[in-house]
ZADO-1210 file (C-alpha; in nm, 4 decimals, padded with zeros to 6 digits):
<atoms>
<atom x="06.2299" y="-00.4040" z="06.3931" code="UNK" pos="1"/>
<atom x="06.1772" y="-00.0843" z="06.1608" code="UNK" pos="2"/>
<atom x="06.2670" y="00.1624" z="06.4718" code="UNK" pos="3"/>
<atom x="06.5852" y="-00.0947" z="06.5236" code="UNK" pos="4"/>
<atom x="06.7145" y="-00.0541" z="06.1607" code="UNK" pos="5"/>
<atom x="06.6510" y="00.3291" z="06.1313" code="UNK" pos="6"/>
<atom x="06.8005" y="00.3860" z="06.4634" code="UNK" pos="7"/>
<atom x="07.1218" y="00.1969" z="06.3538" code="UNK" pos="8"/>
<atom x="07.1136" y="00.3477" z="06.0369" code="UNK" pos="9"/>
<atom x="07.1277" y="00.7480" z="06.1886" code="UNK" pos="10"/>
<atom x="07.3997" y="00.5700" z="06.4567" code="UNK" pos="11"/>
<atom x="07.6469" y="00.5384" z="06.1463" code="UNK" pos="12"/>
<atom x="07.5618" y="00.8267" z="05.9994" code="UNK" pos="13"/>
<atom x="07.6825" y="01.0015" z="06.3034" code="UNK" pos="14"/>
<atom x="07.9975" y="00.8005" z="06.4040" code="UNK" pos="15"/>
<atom x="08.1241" y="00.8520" z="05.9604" code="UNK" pos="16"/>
<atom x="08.0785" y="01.2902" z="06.0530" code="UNK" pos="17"/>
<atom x="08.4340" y="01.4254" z="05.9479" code="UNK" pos="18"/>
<atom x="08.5796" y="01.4989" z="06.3437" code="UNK" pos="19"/>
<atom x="08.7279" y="01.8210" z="06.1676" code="UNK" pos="20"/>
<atom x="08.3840" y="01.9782" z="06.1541" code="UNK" pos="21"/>
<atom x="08.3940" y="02.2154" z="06.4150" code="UNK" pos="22"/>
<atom x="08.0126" y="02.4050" z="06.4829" code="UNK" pos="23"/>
<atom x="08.1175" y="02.7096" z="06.7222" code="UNK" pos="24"/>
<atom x="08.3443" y="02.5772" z="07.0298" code="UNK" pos="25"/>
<atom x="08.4850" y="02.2459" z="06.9587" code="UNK" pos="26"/>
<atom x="08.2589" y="01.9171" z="07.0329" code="UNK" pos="27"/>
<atom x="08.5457" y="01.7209" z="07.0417" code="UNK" pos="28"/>
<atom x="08.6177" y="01.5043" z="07.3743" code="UNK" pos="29"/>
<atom x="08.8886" y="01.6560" z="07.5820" code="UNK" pos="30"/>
<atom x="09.2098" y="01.5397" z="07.4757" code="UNK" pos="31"/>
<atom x="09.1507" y="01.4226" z="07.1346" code="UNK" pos="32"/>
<atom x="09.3065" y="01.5469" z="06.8738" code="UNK" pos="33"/>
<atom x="09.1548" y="01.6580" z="06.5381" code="UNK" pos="34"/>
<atom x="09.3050" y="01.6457" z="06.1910" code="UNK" pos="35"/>
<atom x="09.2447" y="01.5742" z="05.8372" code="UNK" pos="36"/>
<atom x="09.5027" y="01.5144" z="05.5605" code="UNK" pos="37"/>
<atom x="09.5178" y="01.6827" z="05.1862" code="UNK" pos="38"/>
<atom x="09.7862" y="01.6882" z="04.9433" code="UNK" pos="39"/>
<atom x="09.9832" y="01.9793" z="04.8516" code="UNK" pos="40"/>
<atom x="10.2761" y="02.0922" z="04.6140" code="UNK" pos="41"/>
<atom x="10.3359" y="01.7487" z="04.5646" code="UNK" pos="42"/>
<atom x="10.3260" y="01.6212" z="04.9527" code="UNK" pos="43"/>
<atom x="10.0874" y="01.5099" z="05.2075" code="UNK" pos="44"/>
<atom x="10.0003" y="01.7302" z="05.5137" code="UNK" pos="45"/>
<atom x="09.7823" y="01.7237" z="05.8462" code="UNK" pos="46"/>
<atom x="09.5438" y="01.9691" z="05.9234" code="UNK" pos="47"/>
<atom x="09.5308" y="01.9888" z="06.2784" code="UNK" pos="48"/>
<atom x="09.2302" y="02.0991" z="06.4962" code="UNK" pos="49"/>
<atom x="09.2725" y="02.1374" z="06.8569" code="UNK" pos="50"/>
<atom x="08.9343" y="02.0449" z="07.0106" code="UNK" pos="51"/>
<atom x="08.7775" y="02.1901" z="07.3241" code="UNK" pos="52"/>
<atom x="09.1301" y="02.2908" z="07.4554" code="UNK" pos="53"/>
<atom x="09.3316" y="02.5933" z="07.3661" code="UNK" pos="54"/>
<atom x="09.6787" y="02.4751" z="07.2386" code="UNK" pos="55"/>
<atom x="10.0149" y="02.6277" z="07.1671" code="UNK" pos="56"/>
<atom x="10.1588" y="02.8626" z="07.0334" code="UNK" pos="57"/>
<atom x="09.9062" y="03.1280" z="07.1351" code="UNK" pos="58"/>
<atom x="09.6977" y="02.9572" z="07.3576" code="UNK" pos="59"/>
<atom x="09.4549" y="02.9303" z="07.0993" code="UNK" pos="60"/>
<atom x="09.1938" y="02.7013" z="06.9486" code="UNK" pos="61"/>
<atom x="09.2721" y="02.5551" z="06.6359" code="UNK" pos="62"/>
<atom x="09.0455" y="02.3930" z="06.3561" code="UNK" pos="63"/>
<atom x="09.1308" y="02.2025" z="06.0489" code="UNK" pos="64"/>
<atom x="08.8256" y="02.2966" z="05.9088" code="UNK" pos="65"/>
<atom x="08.7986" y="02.3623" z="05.5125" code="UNK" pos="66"/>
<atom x="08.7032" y="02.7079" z="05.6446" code="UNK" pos="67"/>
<atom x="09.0617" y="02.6807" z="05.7895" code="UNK" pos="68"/>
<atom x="09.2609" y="02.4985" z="05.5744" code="UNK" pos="69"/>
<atom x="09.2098" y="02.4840" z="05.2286" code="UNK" pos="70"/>
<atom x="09.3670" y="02.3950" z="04.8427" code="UNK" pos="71"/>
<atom x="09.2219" y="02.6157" z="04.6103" code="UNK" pos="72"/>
<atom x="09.1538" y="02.5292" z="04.2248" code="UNK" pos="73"/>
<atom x="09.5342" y="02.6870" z="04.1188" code="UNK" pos="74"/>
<atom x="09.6675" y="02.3955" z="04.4024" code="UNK" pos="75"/>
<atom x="09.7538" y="02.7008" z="04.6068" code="UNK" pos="76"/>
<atom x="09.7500" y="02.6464" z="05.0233" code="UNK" pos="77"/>
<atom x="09.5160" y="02.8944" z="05.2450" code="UNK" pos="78"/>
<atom x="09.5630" y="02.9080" z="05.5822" code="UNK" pos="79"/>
<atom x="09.2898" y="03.1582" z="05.7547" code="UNK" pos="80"/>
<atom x="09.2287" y="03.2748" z="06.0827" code="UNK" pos="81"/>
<atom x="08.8081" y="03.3067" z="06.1329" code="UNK" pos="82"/>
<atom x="08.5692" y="03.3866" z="06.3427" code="UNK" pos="83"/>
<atom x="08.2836" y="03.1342" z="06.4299" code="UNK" pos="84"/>
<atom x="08.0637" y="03.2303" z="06.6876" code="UNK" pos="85"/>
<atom x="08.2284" y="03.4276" z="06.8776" code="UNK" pos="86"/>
<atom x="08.5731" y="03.2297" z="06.8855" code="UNK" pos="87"/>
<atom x="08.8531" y="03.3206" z="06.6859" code="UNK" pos="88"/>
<atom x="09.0048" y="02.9342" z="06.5267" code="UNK" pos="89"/>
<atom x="09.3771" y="02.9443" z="06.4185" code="UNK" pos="90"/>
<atom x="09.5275" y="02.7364" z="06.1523" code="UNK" pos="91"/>
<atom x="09.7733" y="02.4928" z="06.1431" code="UNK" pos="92"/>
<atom x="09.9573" y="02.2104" z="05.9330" code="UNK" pos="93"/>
<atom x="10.2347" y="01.9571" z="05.9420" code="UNK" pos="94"/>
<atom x="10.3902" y="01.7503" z="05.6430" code="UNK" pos="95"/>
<atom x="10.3835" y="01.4233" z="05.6695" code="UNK" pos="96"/>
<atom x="10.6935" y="01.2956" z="05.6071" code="UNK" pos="97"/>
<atom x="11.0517" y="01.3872" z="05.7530" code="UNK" pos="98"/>
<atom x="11.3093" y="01.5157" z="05.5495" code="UNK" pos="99"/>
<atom x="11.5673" y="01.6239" z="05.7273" code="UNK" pos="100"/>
<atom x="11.8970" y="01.8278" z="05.6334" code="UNK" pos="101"/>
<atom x="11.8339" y="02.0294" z="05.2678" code="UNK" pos="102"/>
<atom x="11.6678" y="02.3197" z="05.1635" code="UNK" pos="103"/>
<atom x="11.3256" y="02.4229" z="05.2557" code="UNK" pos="104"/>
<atom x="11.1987" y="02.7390" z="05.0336" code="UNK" pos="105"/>
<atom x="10.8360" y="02.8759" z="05.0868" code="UNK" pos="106"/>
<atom x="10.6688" y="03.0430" z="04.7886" code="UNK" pos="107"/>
<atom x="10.4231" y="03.2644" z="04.9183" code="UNK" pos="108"/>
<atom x="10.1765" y="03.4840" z="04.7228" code="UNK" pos="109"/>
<atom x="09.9819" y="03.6742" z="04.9882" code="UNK" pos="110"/>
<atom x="10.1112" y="04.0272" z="05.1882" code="UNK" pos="111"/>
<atom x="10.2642" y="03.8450" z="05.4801" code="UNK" pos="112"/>
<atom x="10.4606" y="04.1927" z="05.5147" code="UNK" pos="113"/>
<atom x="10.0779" y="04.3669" z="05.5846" code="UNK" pos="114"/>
<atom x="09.9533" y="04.0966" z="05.8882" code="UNK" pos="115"/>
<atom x="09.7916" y="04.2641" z="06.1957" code="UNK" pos="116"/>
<atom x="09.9914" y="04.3165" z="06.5015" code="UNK" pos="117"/>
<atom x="09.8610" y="04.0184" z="06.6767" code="UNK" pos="118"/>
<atom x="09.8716" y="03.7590" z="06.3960" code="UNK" pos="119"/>
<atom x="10.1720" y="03.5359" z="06.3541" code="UNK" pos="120"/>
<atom x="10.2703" y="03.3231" z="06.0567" code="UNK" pos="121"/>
<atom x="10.5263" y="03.0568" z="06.0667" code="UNK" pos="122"/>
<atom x="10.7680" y="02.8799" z="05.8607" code="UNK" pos="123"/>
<atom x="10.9211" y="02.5976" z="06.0316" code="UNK" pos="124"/>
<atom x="11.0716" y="02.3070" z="06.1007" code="UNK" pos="125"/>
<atom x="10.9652" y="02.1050" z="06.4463" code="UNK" pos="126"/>
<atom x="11.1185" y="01.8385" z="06.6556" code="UNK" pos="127"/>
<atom x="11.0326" y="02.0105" z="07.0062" code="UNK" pos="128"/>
<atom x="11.0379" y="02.3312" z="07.1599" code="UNK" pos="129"/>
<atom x="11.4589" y="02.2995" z="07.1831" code="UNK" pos="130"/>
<atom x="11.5159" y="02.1273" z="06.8280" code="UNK" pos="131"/>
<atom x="11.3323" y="02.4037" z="06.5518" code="UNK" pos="132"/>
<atom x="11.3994" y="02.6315" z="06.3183" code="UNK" pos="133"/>
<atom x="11.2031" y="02.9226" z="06.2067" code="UNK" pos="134"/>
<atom x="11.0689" y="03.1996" z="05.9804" code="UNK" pos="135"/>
<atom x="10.8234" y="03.3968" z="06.1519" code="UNK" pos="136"/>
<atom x="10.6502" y="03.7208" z="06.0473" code="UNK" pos="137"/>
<atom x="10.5035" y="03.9044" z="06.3596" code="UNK" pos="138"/>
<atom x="10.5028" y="04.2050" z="06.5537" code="UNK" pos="139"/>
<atom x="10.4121" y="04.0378" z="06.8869" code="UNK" pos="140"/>
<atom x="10.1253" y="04.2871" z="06.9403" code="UNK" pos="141"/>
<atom x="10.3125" y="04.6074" z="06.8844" code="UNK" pos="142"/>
<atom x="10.2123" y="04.8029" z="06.5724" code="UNK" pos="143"/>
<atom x="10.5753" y="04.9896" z="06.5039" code="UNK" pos="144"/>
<atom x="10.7537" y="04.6654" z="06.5323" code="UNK" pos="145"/>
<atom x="11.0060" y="04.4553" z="06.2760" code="UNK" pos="146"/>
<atom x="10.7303" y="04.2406" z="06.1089" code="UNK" pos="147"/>
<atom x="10.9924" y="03.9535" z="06.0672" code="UNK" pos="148"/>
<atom x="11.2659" y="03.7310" z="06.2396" code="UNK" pos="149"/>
<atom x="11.4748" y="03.4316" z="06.1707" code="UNK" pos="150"/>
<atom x="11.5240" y="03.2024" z="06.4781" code="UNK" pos="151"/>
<atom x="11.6929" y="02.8476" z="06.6408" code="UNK" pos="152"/>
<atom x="11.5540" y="02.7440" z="06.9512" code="UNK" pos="153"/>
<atom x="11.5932" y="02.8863" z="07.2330" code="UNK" pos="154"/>
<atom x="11.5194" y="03.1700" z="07.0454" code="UNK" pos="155"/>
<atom x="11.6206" y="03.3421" z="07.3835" code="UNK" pos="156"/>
<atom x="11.9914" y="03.2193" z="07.3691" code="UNK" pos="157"/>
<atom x="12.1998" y="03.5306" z="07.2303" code="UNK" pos="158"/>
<atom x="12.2513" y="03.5381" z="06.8660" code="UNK" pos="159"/>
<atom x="11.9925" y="03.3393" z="06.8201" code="UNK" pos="160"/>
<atom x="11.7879" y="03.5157" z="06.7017" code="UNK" pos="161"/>
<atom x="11.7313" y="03.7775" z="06.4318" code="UNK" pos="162"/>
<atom x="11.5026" y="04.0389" z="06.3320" code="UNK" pos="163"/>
<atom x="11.4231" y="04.2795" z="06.0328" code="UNK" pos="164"/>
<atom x="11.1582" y="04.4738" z="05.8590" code="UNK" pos="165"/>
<atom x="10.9810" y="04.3218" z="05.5417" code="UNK" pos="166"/>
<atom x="10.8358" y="04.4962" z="05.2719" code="UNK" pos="167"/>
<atom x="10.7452" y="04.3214" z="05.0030" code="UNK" pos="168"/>
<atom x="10.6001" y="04.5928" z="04.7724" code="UNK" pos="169"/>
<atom x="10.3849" y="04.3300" z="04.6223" code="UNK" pos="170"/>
<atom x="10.2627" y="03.9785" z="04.7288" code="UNK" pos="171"/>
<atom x="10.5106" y="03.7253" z="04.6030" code="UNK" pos="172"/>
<atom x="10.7840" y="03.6200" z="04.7951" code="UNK" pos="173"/>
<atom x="11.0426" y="03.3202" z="04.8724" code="UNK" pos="174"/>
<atom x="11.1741" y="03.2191" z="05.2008" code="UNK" pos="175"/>
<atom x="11.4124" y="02.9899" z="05.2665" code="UNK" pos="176"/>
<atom x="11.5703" y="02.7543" z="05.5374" code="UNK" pos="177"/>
<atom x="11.8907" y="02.5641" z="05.4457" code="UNK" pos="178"/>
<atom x="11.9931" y="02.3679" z="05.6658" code="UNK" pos="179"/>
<atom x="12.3039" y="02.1652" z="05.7159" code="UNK" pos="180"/>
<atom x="12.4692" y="02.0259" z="06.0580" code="UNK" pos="181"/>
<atom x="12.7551" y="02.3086" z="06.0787" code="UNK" pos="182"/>
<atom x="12.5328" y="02.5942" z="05.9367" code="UNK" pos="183"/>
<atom x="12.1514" y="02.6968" z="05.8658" code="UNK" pos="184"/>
<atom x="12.1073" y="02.9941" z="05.5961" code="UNK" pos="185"/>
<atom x="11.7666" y="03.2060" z="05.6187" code="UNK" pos="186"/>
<atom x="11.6973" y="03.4297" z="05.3217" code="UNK" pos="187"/>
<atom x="11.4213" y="03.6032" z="05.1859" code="UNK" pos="188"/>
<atom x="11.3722" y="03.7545" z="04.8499" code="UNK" pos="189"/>
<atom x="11.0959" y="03.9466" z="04.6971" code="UNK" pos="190"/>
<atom x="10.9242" y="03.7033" z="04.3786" code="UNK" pos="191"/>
<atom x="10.9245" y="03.3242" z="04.3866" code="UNK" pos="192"/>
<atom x="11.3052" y="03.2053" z="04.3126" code="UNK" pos="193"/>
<atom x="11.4438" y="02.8585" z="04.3325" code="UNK" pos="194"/>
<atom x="11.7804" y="03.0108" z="04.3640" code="UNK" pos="195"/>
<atom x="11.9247" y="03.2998" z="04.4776" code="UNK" pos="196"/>
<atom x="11.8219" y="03.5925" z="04.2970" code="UNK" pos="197"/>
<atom x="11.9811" y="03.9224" z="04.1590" code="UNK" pos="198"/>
<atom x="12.0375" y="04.1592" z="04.4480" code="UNK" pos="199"/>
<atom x="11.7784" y="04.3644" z="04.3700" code="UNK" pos="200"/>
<atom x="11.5091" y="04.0742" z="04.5003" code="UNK" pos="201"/>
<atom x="11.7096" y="03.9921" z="04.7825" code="UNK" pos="202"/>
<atom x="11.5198" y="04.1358" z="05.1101" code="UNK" pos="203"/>
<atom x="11.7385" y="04.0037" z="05.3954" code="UNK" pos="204"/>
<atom x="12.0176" y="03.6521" z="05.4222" code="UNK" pos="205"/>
<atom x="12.1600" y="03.5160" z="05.7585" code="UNK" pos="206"/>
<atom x="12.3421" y="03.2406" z="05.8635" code="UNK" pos="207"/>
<atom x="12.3520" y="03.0535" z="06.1918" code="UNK" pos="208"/>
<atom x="12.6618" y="02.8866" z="06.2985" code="UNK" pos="209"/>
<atom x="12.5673" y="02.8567" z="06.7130" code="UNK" pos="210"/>
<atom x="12.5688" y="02.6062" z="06.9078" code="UNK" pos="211"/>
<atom x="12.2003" y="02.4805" z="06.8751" code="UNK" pos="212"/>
<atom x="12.1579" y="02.3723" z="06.5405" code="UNK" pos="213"/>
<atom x="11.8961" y="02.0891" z="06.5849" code="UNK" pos="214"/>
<atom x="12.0750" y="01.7472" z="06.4078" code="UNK" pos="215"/>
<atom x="11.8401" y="01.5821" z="06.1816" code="UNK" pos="216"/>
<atom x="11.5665" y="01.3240" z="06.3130" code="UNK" pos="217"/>
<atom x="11.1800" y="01.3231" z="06.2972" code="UNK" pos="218"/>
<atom x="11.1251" y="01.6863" z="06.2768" code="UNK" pos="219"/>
<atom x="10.8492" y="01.7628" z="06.0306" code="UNK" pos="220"/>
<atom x="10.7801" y="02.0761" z="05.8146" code="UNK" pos="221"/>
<atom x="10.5015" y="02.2958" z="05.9561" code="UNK" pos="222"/>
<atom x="10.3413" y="02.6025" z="05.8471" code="UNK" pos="223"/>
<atom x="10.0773" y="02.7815" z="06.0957" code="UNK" pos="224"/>
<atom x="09.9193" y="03.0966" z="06.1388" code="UNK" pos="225"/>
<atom x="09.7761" y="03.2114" z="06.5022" code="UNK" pos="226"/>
<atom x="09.7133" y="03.5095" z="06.7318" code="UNK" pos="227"/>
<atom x="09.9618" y="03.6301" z="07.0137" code="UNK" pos="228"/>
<atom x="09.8823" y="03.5218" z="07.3470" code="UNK" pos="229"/>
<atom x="09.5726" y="03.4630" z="07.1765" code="UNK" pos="230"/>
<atom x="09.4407" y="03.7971" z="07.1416" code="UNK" pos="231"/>
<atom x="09.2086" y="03.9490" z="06.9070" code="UNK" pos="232"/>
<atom x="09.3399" y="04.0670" z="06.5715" code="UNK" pos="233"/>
<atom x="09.3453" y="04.4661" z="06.6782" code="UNK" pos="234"/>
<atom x="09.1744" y="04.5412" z="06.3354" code="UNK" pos="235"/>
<atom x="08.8736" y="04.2403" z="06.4377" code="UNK" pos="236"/>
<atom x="08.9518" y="04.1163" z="06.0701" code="UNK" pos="237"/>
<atom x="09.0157" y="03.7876" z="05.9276" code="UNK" pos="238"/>
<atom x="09.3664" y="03.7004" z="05.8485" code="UNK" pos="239"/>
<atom x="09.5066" y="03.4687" z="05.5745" code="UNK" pos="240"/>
<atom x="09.8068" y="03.3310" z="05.4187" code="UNK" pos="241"/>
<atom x="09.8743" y="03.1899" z="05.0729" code="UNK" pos="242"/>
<atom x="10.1351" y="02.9794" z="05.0166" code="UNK" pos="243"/>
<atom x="10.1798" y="02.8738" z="04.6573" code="UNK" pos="244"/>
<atom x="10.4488" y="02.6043" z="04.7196" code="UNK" pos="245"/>
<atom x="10.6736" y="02.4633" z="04.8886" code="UNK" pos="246"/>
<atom x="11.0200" y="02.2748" z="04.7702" code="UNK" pos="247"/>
<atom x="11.2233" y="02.0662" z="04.9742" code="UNK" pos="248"/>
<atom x="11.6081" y="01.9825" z="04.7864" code="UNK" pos="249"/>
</atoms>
């Protein structure tokens, strides 16, 4: 009877592990999908983990880890890309809720401008592969390349799409998506602003007026950071992002 009770008692202790906790390659079944939720600036997000199976974008594996995915003590949001045993784990995360047409802006407080050529970090909102709108900050694996782009699915449609240089000269910046059913404005400024700033802070503004502007539905605010075609960072580094906040009006 003693064995019976102990052996139940280490069964539930196994089945309550967080599924999050990754140890090396995922030991999730194949299929299932991992994920934790935290609060943040006010919200509620998903962590998501991509068990044993590399996942888009990147092909890569994912892990909402705390290693990950993390709030520190100032209630600012890390995303990290880290190495465990020989596998590089991406980060990803999803809000909740859907908000649909408004403002989106992005307070970020870490060199996004600096990332290594095959790291990607993205600011977006997701329906499906044809209904999204983004702010990415990549090179797609060359070193000399813009390090930023605006974009409406297909991103492969002319003028949709739009590319520039950042340089942030120091960490803190603002990006924002406003988006309305006849128009989507992208901006960037250098500093966190609620509003647009003096020109001076103003990095790069575009507006979208094509014909793919996604109408509003269940699309859901995500932020992510992976590796292209999920590659190596070149430098063999870990890679982070910091976002500080995030305001939705």
């Amino acid at each position: 009877m003693l064995n019976r009770i102990i052996l139940i008692v280490c069964l539930t202790v196994i089945v309550s592990l967080p599924a999050c906790k990754e140890k090396g390659r995922p030991e999730a079944k194949a299929g299932e999908e991992l994920q934790r939720t935290f609060s943040f600036s006010g919200f509620e997000w998903i962590a998501e983990g991509s068990g044993p199976e590399r996942r888009s974008p990147g092909n890569n594996f994912y892990s909402c880890s705390e290693k990950n995915v993390w709030v520190d003590s100032r209630g600012d949001l890390h995303l990290k890309i880290i190495k465990k045993k020989g596998i590089w784990y991406c980060a990803k995360v999803t809000l909740k809720d859907s908000y649909g047409y408004g403002t989106y802006a992005f307070h970020i407080s870490s060199g996004i401008d600096r990332l290594d050529k095959n790291v990607v970090g993205g600011l977006f909102t997701y329906l499906d592969d044809l209904n999204e709108i983004d702010i990415e900050f990549a090179r797609w694996g060359i070193a000399d390349n813009d390090n930023a782009q605006y974009a409406v699915q297909p991103a492969h449609h002319d003028g949709n799409i739009y590319r520039f240089t950042l340089d942030l000269r120091n960490k803190k910046s603002t990006h924002i998506i406003d988006w309305r059913s006849d128009t989507i404005n992208f901006s960037s400024y250098r500093g966190y602003h609620s509003n647009r700033p003096s020109e001076r802070k103003i990095i790069r503004e575009w507006s979208y007026t094509g014909d793919h502007i996604p109408a509003a539905g269940e699309e859901k605010v995500m932020i992510n950071l992976w590796l292209y075609n999920g590659l190596p960072p070149a430098n063999k580094r870990k890679a982070e992002i910091v976002i500080k906040s995030v305001e939705i009006r």
